[in-house]
C-alpha positions in Angstrom: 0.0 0.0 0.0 1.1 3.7 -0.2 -0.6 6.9 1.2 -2.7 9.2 -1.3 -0.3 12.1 -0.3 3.0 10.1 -1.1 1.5 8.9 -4.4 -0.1 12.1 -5.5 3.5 14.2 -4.1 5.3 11.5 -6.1 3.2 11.6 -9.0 3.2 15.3 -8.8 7.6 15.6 -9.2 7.4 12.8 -12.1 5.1 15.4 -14.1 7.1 18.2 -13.0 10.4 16.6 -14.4 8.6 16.0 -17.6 7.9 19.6 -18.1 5.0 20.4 -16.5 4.7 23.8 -14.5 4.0 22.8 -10.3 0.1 23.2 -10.9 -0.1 21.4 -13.9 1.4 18.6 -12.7 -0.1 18.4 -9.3 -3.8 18.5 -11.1 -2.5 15.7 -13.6 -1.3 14.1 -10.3 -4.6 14.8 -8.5 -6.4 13.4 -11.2 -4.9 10.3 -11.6 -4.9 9.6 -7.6 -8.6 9.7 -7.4 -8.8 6.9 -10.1 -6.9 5.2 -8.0 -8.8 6.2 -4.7 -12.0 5.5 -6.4 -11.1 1.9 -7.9 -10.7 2.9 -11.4 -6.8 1.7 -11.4 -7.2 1.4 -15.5 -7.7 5.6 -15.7 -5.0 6.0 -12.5 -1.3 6.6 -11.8 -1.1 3.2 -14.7 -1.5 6.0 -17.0 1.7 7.9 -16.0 4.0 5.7 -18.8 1.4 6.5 -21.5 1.4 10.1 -20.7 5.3 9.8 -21.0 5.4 8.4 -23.7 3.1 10.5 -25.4 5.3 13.6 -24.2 8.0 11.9 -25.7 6.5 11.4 -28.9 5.4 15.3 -28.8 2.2 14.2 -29.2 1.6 15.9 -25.8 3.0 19.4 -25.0 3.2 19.2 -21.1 3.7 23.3 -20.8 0.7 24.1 -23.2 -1.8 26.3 -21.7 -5.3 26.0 -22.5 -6.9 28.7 -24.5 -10.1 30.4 -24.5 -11.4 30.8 -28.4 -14.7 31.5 -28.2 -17.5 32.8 -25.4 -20.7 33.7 -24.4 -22.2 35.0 -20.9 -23.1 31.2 -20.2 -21.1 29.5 -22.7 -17.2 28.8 -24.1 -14.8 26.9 -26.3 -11.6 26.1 -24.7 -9.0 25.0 -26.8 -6.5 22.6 -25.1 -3.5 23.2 -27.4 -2.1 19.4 -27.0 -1.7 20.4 -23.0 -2.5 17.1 -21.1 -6.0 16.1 -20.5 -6.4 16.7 -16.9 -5.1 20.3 -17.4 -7.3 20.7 -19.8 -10.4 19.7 -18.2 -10.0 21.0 -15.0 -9.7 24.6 -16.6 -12.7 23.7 -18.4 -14.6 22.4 -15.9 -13.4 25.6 -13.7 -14.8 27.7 -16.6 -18.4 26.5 -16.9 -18.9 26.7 -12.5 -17.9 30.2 -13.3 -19.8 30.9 -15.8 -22.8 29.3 -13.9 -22.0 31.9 -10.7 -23.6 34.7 -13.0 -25.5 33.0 -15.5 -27.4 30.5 -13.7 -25.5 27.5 -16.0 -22.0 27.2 -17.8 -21.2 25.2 -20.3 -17.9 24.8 -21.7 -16.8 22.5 -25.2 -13.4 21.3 -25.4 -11.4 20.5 -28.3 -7.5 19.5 -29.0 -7.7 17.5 -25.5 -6.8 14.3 -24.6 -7.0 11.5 -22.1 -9.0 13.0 -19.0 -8.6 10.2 -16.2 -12.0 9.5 -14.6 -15.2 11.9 -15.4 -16.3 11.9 -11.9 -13.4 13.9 -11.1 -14.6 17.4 -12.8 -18.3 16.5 -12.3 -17.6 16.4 -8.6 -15.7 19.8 -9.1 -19.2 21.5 -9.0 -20.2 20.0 -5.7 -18.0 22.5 -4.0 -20.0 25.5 -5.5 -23.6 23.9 -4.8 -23.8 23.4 -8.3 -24.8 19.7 -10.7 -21.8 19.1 -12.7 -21.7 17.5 -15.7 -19.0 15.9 -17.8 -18.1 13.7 -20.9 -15.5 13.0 -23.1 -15.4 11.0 -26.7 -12.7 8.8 -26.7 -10.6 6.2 -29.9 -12.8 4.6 -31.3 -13.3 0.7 -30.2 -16.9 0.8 -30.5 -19.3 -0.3 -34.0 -22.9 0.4 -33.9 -25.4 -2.2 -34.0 -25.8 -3.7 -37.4 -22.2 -1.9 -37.9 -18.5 -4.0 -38.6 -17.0 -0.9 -38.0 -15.3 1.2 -34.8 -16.9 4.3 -35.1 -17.2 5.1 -31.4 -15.4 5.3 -28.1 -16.2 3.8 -25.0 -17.5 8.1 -24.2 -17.8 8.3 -20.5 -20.5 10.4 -18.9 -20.6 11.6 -15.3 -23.1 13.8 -13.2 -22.4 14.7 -9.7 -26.0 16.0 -7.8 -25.9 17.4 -4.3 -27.3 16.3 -1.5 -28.0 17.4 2.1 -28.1 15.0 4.6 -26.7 12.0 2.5 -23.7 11.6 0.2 -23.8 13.6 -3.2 -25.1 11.4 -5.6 -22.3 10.3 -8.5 -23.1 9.1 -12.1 -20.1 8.0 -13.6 -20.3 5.4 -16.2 -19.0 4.6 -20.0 -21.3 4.1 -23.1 -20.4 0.6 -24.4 -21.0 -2.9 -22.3 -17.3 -3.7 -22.3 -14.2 -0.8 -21.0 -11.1 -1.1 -22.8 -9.1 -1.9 -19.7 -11.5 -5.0 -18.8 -11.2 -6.3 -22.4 -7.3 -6.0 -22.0 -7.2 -8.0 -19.0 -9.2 -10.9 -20.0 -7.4 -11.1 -23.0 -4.1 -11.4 -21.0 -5.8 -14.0 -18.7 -7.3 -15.8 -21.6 -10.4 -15.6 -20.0 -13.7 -15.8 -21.9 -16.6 -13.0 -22.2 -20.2 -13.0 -21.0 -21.7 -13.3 -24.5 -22.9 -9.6 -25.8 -20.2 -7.7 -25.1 -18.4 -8.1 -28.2 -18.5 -9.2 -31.5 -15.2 -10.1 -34.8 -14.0 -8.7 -37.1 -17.5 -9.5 -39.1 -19.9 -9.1 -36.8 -20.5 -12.3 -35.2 -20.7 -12.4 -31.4 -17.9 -13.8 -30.1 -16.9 -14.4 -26.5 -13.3 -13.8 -27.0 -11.5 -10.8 -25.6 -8.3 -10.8 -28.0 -10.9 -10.4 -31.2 -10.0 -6.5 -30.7 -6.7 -7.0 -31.7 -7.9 -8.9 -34.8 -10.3 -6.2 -35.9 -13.3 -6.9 -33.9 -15.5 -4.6 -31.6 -16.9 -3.8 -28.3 -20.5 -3.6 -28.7 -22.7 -0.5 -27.4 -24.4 -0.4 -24.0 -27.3 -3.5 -24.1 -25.0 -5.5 -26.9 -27.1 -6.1 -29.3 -30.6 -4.8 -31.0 -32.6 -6.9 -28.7 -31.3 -6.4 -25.9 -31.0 -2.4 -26.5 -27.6 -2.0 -27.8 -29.3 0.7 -30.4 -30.2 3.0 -26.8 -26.4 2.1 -26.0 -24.8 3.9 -29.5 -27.4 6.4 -28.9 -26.0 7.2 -25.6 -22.7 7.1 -26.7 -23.4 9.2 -30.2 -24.9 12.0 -28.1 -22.2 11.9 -25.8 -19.9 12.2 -29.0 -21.3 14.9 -30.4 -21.4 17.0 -27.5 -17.9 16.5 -26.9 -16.9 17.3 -30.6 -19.3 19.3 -32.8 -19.5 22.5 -30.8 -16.0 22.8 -29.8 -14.5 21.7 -33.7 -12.6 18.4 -31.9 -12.3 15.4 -33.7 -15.6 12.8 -33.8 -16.0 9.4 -34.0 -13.8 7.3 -36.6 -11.6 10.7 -35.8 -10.3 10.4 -32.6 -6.8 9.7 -32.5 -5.4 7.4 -29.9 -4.4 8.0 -26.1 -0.9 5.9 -26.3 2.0 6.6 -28.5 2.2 3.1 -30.1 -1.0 3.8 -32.1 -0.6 5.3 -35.2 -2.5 8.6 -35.5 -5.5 8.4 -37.9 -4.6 9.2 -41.4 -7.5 11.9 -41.7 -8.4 14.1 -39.0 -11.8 16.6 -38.9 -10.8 18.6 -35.9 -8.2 19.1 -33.2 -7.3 16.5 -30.6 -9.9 14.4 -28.5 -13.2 16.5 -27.1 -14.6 16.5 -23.6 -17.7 18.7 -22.7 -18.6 20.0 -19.2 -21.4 21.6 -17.9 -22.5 23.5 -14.1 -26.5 24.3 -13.1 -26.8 26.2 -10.1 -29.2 24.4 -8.2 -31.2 27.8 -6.7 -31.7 28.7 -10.4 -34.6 26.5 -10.5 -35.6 26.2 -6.8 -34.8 27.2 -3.3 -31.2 25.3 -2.8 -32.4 23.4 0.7 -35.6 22.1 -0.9 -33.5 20.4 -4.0 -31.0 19.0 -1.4 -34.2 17.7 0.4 -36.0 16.4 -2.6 -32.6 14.4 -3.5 -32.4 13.2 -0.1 -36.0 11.7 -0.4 -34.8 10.6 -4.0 -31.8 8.2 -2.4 -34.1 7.2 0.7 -37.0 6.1 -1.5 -34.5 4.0 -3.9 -32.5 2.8 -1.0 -35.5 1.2 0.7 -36.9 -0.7 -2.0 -37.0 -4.2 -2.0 -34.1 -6.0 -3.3 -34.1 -9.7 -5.4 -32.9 -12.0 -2.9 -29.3 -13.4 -2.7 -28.1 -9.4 -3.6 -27.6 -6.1 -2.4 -30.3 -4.3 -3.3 -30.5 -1.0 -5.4 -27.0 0.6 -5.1 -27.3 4.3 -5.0 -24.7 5.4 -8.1 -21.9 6.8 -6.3 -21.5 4.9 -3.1 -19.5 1.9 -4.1 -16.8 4.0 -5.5 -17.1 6.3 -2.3 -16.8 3.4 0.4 -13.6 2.2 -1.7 -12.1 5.8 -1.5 -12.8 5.8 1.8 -11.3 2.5 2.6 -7.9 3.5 0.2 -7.4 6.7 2.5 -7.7 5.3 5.4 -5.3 2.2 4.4 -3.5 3.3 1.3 -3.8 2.5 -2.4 -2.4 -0.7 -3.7 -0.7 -0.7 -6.8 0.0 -3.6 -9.1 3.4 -4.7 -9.8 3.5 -3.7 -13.3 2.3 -0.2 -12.6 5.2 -0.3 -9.9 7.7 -1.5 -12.6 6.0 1.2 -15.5 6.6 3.7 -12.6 10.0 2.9 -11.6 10.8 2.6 -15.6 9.9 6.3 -16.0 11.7 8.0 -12.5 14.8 6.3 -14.0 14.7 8.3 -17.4 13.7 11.1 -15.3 16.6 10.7 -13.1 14.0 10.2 -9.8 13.7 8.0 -7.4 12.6 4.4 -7.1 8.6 5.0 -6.0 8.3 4.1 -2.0 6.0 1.4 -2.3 6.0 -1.9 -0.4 4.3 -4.9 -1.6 1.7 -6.0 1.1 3.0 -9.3 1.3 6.6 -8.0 2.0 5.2 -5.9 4.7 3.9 -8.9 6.4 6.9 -11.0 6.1 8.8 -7.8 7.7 6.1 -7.8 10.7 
C-alpha cells in the first residue's frame, strides 16, 4: 500500500520533471490519484507511462496552456493546445462553475484534449459550488454500432455529480459501451472468456473472445445487441460524442486519435485532438437550494428502501461503491499492481528520480 499524499506528491515531481509547471502537474497528479482512490486503477497513476510516452513522442505538449477561443455570458470553447487532459479539463470544468455563478448555467466545449482520467473527477468539481456538474468525453474509437463491422465510437464516458444534504452527493459516472477497454485488455491477458454480448469479430459475429479487438473486432454498445437495446447504447454514446466534438471543432468518431504513443494517429483528421464537454446548473436557479437538497435526499431514501431480489444487495445508489472504496484506500493506502510499480519505476529512472516508496503488502507482512 502507499498513502494518497505520497503517491499524488510523487506523481506530482514525475510530471514536474517531464515539463509540467507545479500546478499542472499536481492536477494531472490529483487526477490520476482519485482513479486510484476511487477503484478505477485502468484511468490512475497506470497511465503515468502512456502520458510519458506521449510527451515523448510530442504528441503531448506538457507546458501548453489552455486557451479560451470562443464565449458567451453562459457558454465557451476552450482549446486545449495538445496540453495534457487533466489540465485541460480541470480549466474547463473551472470555466463552466464560473460561468454558472452569474448566468445560472456554464457550459464549456473542449477540443484538442486528450485523455481525461475519470469523469467523476470534474463532475464532482461542482459539488464544492452547490452546483450539478456534468462531464463527458469522446474517446478512440473501439466501438461499432449495432448492425455496424466498424469502430466508429469510443467507450464516451459520462458523469453527473447531484448534491445532496443529509446523504452523500449522488455520483453518475459510467462509460457508453457494455465492455471498458481496460477490462477487455485484462481478460485477454488472462485468456479468459466474455459473458456473451459484449463483443463481436472482425465481421460481426458475437464472439466471447477478448483478443478479437486485436484482430479487428469490436466492443458492442451499452445492451450489446438490438434486442437487448444496444441501439439506446450507441445512442448514448453518439450524443455523448457529439457534444464532446461538434461544438467545440474536436475530432468525432472514426476521428479520434489514440491515447498511447504506439498507435498510429489516424490518417485523416476533422478537428483538433480528443473532445470533452462540461457543464455546471446552479441548483437555486430553478428552486430554493435546501428544498432540492431535500428532494434528492428523499430521492436516495426512496431507492434505498426498496425491495431488493434475494441473494443481492439491493438497489446501489450510483456513487456509493466507489465512495466506500475511497474511503477505505485513504484510510489504508492505495495498492498498486506490480506492473504499474515497474511502469513507474521505468519512468523516474529516465527522469533521473527515485525508485517509487511502495512496499508490496505481502513484504510488509513477512517484515512484521
Amino acid at each position: 500500500m502507499i498513502s494518497a499524499v505520497t503517491l499524488r506528491d510523487y506523481v506530482t515531481m514525475l510530471f514536474v520533471r517531464m515539463g509540467c509547471g507545479y500546478d499542472a502537474a499536481s492536477t494531472v497528479a490529483d487526477v490520476l490519484v482519485e482513479g486510484d482512490l476511487r477503484g478505477a486503477s485502468s484511468h490512475g497513476v497506470a497511465r503515468v507511462k502512456d502520458y510519458y510516452l506521449l510527451v515523448e513522442s510530442k504528441r503531448l505538449c506538457p507546458s501548453a496552456v489552455p486557451e479560451v477561443v470562443y464565449q458567451s455570458p453562459s457558454t465557451a470553447t476552450l482549446s486545449g493546445a495538445s496540453a495534457l487532459g487533466p489540465v485541460v479539463a480541470q480549466r474547463g470544468m473551472q470555466l463552466a462553475i464560473d460561468k454558472a455563478r452569474t448566468a445560472g448555467t456554464g457550459w464549456v466545449a473542449v477540443r484538442g484534449s486528450h485523455h481525461f482520467g475519470v469523469a467523476a473527477y470534474y463532475s464532482s468539481m461542482a459539488l464544492e459550488a452547490n452546483m450539478v456538474g456534468v462531464a463527458m468525453s469522446n474517446g478512440y474509437p473501439l466501438v461499432a454500432p449495432v448492425f455496424c463491422t466498424s469502430r466508429m465510437l469510443g467507450t464516451n464516458p459520462i458523469s453527473v455529480a447531484v448534491p445532496a444534504l443529509r446523504h452523500s452527493p449522488l455520483l453518475f459516472d459510467f462509460s457508453t459501451a457494455s465492455i471498458t477497454r481496460s477490462r477487455l485488455l485484462s481478460a485477454a491477458a488472462d485468456r479468459v472468456e466474455l459473458p456473451r454480448g459484449l463483443v463481436q469479430d472482425a465481421l460481426g459475429c458475437p464472439t466471447t473472445d477478448p483478443s478479437t479487438i486485436q484482430r479487428g473486432g469490436a466492443i458492442l454498445p451499452l445492451g450489446g445487441d438490438r434486442v437487448h437495446g444496444g441501439h439506446k447504447g450507441f445512442c448514448i454514446g453518439a450524443v455523448v460524442d457529439i457534444f464532446s466534438s461538434l461544438f467545440s471543432g474536436a475530432n468525432f468518431g472514426p476521428f479520434v486519435p489514440p491515447p498511447v504513443s504506439y498507435l498510429p494517429l489516424p490518417s485523416e483528421r476533422v478537428g483538433e485532438g480528443i473532445g470533452h464537454f462540461f457543464g455546471a446548473i446552479r441548483v437555486d436557479a430553478f428552486r430554493p437550494e435546501q428544498e432540492f437538497r431535500q428532494a434528492v435526499d428523499q430521492w436516495i431514501e426512496v431507492f434505498r428502501t426498496a425491495k431488493g431480489v434475494e441473494g443481492t444487495p439491493g438497489v446501489i445508489i450510483p456513487g456509493e461503491q466507489e465512495q466506500l472504496t475511497k474511503d477505505t484506500r485513504l484510510k489504508d493506502g492505495i495498492p498498486l499492481s506490480p506492473q504499474v510499480v515497474r511502469d513507474l519505476n521505468s519512468v523516474a529512472k529516465v527522469l533521473g528520480c527515485d525508485s517509487i516508496p511502495y512496499t508490496p503488502d505481502s513484504e510488509r507482512k513477512n517484515e512484521g
